[in-house]
C-alpha positions in Angstrom: 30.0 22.1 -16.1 33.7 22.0 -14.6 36.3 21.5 -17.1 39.3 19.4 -16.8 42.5 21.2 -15.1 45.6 20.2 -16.8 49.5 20.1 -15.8 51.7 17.5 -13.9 50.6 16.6 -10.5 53.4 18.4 -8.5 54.3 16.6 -4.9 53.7 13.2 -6.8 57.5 11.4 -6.1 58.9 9.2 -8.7 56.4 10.6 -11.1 57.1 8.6 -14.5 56.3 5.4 -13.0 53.2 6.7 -10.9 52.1 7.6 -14.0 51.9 4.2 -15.6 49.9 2.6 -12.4 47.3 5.6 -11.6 45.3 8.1 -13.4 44.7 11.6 -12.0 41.9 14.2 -13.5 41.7 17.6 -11.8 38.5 19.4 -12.6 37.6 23.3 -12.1 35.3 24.5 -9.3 32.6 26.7 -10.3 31.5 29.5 -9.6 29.8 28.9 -6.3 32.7 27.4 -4.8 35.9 28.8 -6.5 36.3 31.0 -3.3 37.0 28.1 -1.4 37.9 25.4 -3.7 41.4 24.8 -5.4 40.2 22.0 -7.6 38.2 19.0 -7.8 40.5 15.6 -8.5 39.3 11.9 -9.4 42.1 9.3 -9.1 41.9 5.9 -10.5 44.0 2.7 -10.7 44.5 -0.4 -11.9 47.1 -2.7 -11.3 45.4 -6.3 -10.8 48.0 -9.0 -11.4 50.3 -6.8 -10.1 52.4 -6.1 -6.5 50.8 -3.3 -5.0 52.3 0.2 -5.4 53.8 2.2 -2.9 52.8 6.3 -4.1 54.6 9.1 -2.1 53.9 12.5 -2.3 55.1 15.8 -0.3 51.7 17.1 0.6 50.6 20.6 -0.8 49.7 23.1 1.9 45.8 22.2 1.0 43.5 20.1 3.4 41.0 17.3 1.3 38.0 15.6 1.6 38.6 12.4 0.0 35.2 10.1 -0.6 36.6 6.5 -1.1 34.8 3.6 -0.5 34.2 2.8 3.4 37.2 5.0 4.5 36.0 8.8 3.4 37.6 11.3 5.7 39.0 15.0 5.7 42.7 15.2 5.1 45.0 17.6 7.1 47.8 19.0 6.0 51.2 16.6 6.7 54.5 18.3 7.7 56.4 15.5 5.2 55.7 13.0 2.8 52.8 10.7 2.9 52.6 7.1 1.9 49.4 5.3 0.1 49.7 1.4 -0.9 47.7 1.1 -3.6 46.5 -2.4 -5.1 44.0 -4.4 -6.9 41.9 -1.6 -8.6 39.3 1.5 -7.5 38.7 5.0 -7.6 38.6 8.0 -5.2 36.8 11.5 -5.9 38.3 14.5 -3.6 38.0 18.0 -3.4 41.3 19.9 -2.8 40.6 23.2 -0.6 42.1 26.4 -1.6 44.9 27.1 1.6 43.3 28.6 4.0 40.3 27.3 2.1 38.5 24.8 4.6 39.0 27.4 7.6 35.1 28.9 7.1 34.0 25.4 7.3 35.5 23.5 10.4 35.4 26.8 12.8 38.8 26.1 14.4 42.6 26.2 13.5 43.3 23.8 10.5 46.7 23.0 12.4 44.1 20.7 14.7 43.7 18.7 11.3 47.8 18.9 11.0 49.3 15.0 10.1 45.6 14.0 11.2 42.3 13.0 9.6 38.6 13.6 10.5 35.5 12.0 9.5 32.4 13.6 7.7 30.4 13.8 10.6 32.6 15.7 13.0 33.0 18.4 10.4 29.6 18.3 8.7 27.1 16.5 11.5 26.2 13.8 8.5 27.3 10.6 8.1 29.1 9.2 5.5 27.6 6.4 4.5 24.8 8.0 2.2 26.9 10.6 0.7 29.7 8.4 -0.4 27.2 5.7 -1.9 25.8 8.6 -3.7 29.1 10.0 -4.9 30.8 6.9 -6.0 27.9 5.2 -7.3 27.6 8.4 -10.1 27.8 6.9 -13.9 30.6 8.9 -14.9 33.4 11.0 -13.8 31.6 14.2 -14.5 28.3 13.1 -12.7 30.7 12.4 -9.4 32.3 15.5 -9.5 29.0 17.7 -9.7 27.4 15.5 -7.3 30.3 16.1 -4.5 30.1 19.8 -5.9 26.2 19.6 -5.1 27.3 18.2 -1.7 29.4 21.3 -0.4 27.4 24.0 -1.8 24.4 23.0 0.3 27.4 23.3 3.3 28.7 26.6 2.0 29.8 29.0 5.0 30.4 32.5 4.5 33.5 34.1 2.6 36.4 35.0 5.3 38.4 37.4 3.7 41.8 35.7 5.4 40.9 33.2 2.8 41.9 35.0 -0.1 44.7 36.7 1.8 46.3 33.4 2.5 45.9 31.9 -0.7 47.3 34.9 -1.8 50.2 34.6 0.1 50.7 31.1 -0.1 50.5 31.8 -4.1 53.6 33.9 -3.9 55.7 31.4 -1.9 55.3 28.9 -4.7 55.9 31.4 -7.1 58.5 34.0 -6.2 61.9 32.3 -6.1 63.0 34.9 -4.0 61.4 33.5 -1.0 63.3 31.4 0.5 63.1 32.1 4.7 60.6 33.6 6.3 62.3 36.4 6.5 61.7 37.1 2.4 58.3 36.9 2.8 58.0 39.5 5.1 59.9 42.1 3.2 57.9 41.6 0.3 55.0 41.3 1.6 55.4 43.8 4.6 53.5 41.5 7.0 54.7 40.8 10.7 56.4 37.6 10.9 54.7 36.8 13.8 51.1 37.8 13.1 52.4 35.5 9.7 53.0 32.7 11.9 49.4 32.9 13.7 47.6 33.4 10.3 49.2 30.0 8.8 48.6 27.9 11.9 44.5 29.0 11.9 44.1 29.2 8.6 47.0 26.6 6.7 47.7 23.9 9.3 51.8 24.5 8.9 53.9 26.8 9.1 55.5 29.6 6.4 58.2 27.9 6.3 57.3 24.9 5.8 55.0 25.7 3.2 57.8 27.7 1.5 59.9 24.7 1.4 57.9 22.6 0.0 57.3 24.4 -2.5 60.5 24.8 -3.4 61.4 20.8 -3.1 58.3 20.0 -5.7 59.8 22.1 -8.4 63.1 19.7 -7.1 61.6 16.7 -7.5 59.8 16.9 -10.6 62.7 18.3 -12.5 65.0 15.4 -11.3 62.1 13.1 -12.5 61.9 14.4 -16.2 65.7 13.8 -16.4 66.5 17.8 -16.2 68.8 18.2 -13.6 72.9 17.7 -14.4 74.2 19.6 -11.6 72.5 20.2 -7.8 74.0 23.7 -7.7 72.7 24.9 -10.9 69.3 23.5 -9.8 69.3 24.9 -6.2 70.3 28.3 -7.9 67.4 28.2 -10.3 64.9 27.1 -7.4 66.4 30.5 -5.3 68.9 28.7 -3.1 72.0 30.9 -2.4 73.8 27.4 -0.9 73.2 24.6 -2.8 74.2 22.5 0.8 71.0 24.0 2.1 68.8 22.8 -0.5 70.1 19.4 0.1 69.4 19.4 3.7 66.2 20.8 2.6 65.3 18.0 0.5 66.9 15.0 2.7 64.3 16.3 5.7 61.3 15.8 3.8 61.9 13.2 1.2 63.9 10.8 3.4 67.0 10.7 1.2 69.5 13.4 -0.7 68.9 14.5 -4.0 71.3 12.4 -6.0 69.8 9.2 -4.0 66.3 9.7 -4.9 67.8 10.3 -8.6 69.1 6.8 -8.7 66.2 5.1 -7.2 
């Protein structure tokens, strides 16, 4: 049985009040599909009575299949934030891909998928009618998670070994505050930029440095939210920044607004 994966949803903007209109649960893959599979994730709102609610999140290097009710399609990975109105009340079951993760199964470079969407059907030849019926109509959250579980491991392709070296990599961008450029990744990792580059585009959908970034501006964002940020250059300092200027470029090309602005929204 998966188990429920805790910790704040990262990439989530504005993440006190999202918080108080939807519900996230992240659930474990198992062992079948761990290879492939970041996590399983069933969202849920209610906000009838209410105006509908505008969520924003900077996307996570990951590509999902998202089963929702007459709109189920595969999510690519977006280059900024994306934007989901959200009203009346529902749910949505979705499996979050590993980076590099949903390579073995579409046969072609993820960047195809980049700011884009594709249906069931072009991916997996089925459509997806049935198969979100059957998901969605489960009695509880744990039944819809094993049945979309039950769904890919009859799909499973065989394990590419760039798999796990992307995730890998992608794994110390988030993690190493000394990457910062490009250029830090390859030193530590002793990779050619270039044959970096090519890797991410097949296998990611973005770039290195883009997924370096945002990395660095979700750590940014949730901090501000929790109220832990008194001064920009201490916090660009702690996220690896050596110009506290760049960070705020950084974060005003993604979000849409500097820092201090998104603060006081």
């Amino acid at each position: 049985m998966n188990g429920a994966v805790n910790g704040l949803p990262k990439g989530v903007l504005h993440l006190a009040e999202n918080d108080q209109k939807i519900s996230l649960i992240r659930y474990a893959p198992s062992v079948e599909t761990q290879y492939f599979v970041q996590h399983y994730w069933i969202v849920r709102w209610d906000i009838r009575g209410q105006e509908p609610y505008r969520q924003t999140v900077i996307a996570h290097p990951n590509v999902n299949l998202v089963v929702e009710e007459n709109c189920t399609r595969i999510y690519g990975v977006g280059r900024s934030t994306s934007v989901r109105i959200v009203q009346d009340h529902g749910w949505v079951v979705g499996i979050k891909f590993k980076p590099g993760g949903f390579y073995p199964f579409l046969g072609a470079p993820v960047s195809r998928l980049t700011d884009s969407t594709a249906t069931i059907e072009e991916v997996f030849g089925i459509e997806s009618g049935p198969i979100e019926s059957f998901i969605l109509s489960a009695p509880d959250d744990q039944s819809m998670v094993s049945r979309i579980e039950a769904f890919l491991t009859e799909r499973l392709p065989e394990k590419d070994p760039n798999v796990s070296l992307v995730h890998e990599l992608v794994m110390t961008f988030r993690d190493d505050r000394r990457v910062i450029r490009v250029e830090d990744a390859v030193r530590l990792t002793g990779m050619n930029k270039r044959t970096m580059q090519r890797l991410f585009d097949r296998y990611v959908g973005v770039s290195p440095k883009s997924v370096i970034k945002r990395y660095r501006l979700h750590e940014a964002a949730m901090r501000i939210d929790l109220g832990e940020v008194a001064d920009w250059l201490d916090l660009s300092t702690e996220l690896g920044y050596y110009d506290h200027s760049h960070f705020i470029r950084d974060f005003k090309s993604v979000v849409g607004m500097s820092p201090e602005e998104y603060r006081q929204k």
